[in-house]
C-alpha positions in Angstrom: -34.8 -191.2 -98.0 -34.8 -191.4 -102.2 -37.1 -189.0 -102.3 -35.1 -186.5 -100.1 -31.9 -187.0 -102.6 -32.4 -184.7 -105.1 -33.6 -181.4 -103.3 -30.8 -181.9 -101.2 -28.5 -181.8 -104.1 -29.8 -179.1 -105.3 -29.8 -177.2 -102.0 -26.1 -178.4 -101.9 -25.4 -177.0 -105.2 -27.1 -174.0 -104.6 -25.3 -173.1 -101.3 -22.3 -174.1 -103.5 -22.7 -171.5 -105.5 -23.4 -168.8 -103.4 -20.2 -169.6 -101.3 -18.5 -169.5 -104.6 -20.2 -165.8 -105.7 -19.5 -164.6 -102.1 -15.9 -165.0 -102.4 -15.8 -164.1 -105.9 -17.4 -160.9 -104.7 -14.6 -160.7 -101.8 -12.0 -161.4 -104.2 -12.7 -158.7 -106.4 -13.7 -156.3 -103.8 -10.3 -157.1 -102.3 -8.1 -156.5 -105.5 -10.1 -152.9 -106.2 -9.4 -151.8 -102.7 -5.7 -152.6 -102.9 -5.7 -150.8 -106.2 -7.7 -148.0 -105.0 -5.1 -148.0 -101.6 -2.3 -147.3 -103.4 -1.7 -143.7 -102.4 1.1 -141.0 -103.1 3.0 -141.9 -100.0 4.2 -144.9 -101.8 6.5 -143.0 -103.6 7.5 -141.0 -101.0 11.9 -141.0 -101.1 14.4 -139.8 -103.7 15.3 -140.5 -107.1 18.2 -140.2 -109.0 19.3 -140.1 -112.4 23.0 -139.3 -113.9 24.7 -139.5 -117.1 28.0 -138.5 -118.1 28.8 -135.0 -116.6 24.8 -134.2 -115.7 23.0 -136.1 -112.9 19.3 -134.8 -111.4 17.6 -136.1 -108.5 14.2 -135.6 -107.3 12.2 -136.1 -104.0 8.8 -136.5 -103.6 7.7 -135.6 -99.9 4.4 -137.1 -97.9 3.1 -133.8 -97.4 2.0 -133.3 -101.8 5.2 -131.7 -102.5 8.5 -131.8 -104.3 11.9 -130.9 -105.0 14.8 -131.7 -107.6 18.3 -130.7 -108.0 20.1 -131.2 -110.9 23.6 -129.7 -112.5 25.8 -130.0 -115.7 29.1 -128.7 -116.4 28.4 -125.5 -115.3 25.8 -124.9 -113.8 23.3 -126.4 -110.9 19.4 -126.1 -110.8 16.6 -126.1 -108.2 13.1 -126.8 -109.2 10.2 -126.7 -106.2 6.4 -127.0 -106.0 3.3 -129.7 -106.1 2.1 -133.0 -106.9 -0.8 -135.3 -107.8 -1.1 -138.9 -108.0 -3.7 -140.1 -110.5 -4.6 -142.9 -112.5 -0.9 -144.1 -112.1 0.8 -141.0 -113.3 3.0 -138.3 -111.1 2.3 -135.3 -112.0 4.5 -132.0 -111.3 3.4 -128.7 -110.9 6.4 -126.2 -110.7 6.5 -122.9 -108.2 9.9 -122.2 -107.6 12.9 -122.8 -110.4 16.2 -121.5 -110.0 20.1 -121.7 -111.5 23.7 -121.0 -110.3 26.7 -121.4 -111.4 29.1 -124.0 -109.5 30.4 -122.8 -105.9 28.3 -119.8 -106.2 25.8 -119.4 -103.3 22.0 -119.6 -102.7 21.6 -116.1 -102.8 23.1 -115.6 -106.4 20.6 -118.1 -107.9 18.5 -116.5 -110.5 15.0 -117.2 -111.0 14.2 -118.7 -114.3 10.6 -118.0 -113.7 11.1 -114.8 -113.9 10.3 -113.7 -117.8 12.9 -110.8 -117.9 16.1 -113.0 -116.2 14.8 -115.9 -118.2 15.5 -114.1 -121.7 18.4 -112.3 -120.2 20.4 -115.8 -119.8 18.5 -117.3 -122.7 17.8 -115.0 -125.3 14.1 -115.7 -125.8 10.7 -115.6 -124.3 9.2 -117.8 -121.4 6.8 -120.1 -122.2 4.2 -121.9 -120.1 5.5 -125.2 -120.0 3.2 -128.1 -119.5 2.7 -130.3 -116.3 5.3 -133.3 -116.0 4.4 -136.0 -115.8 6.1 -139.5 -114.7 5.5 -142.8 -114.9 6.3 -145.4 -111.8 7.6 -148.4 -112.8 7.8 -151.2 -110.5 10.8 -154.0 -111.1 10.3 -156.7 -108.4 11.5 -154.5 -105.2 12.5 -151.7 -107.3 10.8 -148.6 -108.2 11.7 -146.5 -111.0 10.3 -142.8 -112.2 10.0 -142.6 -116.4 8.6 -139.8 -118.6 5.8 -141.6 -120.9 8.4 -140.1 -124.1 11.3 -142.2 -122.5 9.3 -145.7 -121.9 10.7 -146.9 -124.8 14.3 -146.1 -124.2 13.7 -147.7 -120.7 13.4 -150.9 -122.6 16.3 -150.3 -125.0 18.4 -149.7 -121.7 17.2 -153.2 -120.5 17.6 -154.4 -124.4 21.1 -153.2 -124.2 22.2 -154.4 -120.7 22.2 -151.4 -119.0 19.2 -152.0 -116.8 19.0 -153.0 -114.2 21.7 -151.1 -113.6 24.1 -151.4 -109.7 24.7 -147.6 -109.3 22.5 -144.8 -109.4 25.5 -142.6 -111.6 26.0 -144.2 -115.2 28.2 -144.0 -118.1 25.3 -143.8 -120.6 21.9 -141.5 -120.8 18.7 -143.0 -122.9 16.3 -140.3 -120.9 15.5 -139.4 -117.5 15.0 -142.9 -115.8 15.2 -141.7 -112.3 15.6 -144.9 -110.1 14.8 -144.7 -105.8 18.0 -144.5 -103.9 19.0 -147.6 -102.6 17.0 -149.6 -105.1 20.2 -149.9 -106.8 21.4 -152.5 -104.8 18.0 -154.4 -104.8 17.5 -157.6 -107.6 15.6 -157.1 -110.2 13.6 -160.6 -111.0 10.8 -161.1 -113.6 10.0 -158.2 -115.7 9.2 -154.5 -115.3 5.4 -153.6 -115.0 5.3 -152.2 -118.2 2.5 -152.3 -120.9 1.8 -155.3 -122.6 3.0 -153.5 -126.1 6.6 -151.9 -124.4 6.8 -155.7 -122.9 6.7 -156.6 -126.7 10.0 -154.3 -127.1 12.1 -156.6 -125.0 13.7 -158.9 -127.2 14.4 -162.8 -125.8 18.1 -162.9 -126.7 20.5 -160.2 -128.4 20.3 -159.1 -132.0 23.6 -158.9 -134.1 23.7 -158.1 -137.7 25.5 -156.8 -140.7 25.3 -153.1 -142.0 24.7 -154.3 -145.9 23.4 -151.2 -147.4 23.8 -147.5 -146.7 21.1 -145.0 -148.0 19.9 -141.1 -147.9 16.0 -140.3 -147.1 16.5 -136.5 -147.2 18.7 -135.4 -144.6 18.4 -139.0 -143.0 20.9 -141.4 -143.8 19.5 -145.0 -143.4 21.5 -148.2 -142.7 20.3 -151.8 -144.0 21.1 -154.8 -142.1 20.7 -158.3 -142.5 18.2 -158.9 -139.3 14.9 -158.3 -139.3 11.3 -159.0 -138.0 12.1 -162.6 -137.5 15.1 -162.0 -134.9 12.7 -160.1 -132.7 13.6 -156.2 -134.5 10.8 -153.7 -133.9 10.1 -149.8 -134.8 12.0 -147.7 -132.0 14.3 -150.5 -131.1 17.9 -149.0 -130.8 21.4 -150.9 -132.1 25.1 -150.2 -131.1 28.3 -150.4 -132.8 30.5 -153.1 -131.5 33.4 -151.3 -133.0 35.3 -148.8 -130.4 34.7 -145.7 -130.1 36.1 -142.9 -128.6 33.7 -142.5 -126.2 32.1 -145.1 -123.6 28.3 -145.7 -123.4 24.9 -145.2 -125.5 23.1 -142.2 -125.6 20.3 -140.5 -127.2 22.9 -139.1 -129.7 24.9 -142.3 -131.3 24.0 -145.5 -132.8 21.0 -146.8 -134.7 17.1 -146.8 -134.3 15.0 -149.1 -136.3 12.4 -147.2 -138.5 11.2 -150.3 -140.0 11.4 -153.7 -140.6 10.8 -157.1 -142.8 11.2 -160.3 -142.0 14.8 -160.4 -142.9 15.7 -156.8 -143.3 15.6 -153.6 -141.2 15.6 -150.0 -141.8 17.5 -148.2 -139.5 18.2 -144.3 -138.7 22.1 -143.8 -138.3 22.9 -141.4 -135.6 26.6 -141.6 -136.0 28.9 -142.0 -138.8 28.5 -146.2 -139.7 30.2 -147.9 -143.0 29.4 -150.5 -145.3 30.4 -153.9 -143.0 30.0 -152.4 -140.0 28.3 -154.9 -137.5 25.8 -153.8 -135.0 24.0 -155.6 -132.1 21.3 -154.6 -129.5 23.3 -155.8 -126.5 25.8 -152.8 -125.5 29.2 -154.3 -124.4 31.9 -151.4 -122.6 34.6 -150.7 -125.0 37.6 -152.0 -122.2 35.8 -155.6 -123.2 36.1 -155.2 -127.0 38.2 -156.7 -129.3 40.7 -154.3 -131.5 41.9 -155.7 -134.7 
């Protein structure tokens, strides 16, 4: 019986560790296949973005194709055509791109693909323009659609309360975050599946500081505050006024980006006109909820 003991051990151990290399192997096979499953279909619906007096919305249909509509004060757009799905990036291949003015027809849109209308309405040439491309973003049972350029001012908007945001319409425009219809009512636990670098960009709690300095870098005027590397502030990070203004909501065209910063100060591009004294914060709060002196 002792002399049985230790090659049955060792048979033991070694069935041990093939049961543990077969599932392993399962493991893995399993989480390659549900990567490799995930197919275009998945983002098969409508998306919606909106921003003041301009909105756009695009769907992506099962059968590779797509279409978005988008307007301004004016005008109204149609763009049509392809898509691929690779590698985790939407890309958009454009056939069909047209414009009217409000109330006019279908049948009095102009093509804009058309070199000669195109510099008629325009006053220059038509260029090739290159594939776009967006990004999906998962949020727990939402699914958003960024441009790889507007990643960062995804997490500004989340930075500055505006994301997750309850309507598909908003006040503000940071970029083209187009977000599926209906997802807007959905919660939005945990964090976005973002890179590991843009996860960097969300700060734990809000940033407010101190305009102390103003200065000019060339044509750039530059604020200096009293916050810096150790309250979280990061290159591309954007800041707010908390003073009111006279309009409502951030934009790609007002407040402060950070160009730079130490462990105490930060350099910051002024967008809009800011005084010495002026106090600034990452966390956006609607001007009916501030305090006038």
């Amino acid at each position: 019986m002792f002399s049985n003991e230790k090659p049955m051990i060792r048979l033991a151990r070694t069935w041990t560790l093939a049961l543990i290399c077969f599932a392993t192997v399962l493991l893995s096979s399993a989480a390659y296949a549900q990567q490799s499953e995930q197919q275009p279909l998945d983002l098969v619906g409508t998306y919606t973005h909106g921003g003041g007096f301009a909105s756009s919305s695009i769907t992506i249909e099962p059968d590779g194709r797509f279409h978005t509509r988008s307007s301004d004060c004016t005008q109204e757009y149609y763009d049509g055509g392809t898509y691929t799905f690779k590698a985790g990036v939407i890309s958009f291949t454009t056939v069909k791109r047209t414009v009217k003015s409000h109330g006019e027809s279908d049948d009095a849109a102009k093509d804009l693909l058309d070199p000669k209308v195109y510099k008629e309405m325009y006053h220059q040439e038509l260029t090739a323009e290159a594939k776009e491309e967006l990004i999906p973003l998962k949020w727990d049972d939402r699914l958003y659609l960024v441009p790889k350029e507007n990643l960062i001012e995804f997490c500004n908007a989340i930075n500055l309360g505006l994301e997750p945001r309850n309507s598909l319409g908003t006040g503000w425009y940071l970029g083209s975050s187009y977000l599926r219809n209906g997802d807007e009512k959905k919660p939005a636990k945990g964090l976005p599946s973002l890179s590991n670098e843009l996860i960097d960009l969300l700060l734990k709690k809000p940033v407010e500081a101190e305009v102390i300095s103003i200065e000019r870098e060339g044509e750039t005027e530059v604020a200096i505050i009293n916050k810096g590397s150790e309250a979280g502030l990061k290159p591309g990070m954007r800041l707010v006024l908390t003073r009111p203004r006279f309009w409502d909501g951030p934009n790609l065209w007002s407040g402060l980006v950070v160009i730079s910063a130490t462990y105490h100060l930060a350099r910051l591009k002024v967008l809009e006109e800011v005084k010495l004294g002026d106090k600034v914060s990452s966390k956006y709060v609607p001007r009916e909820y501030l305090r006038t002196e």
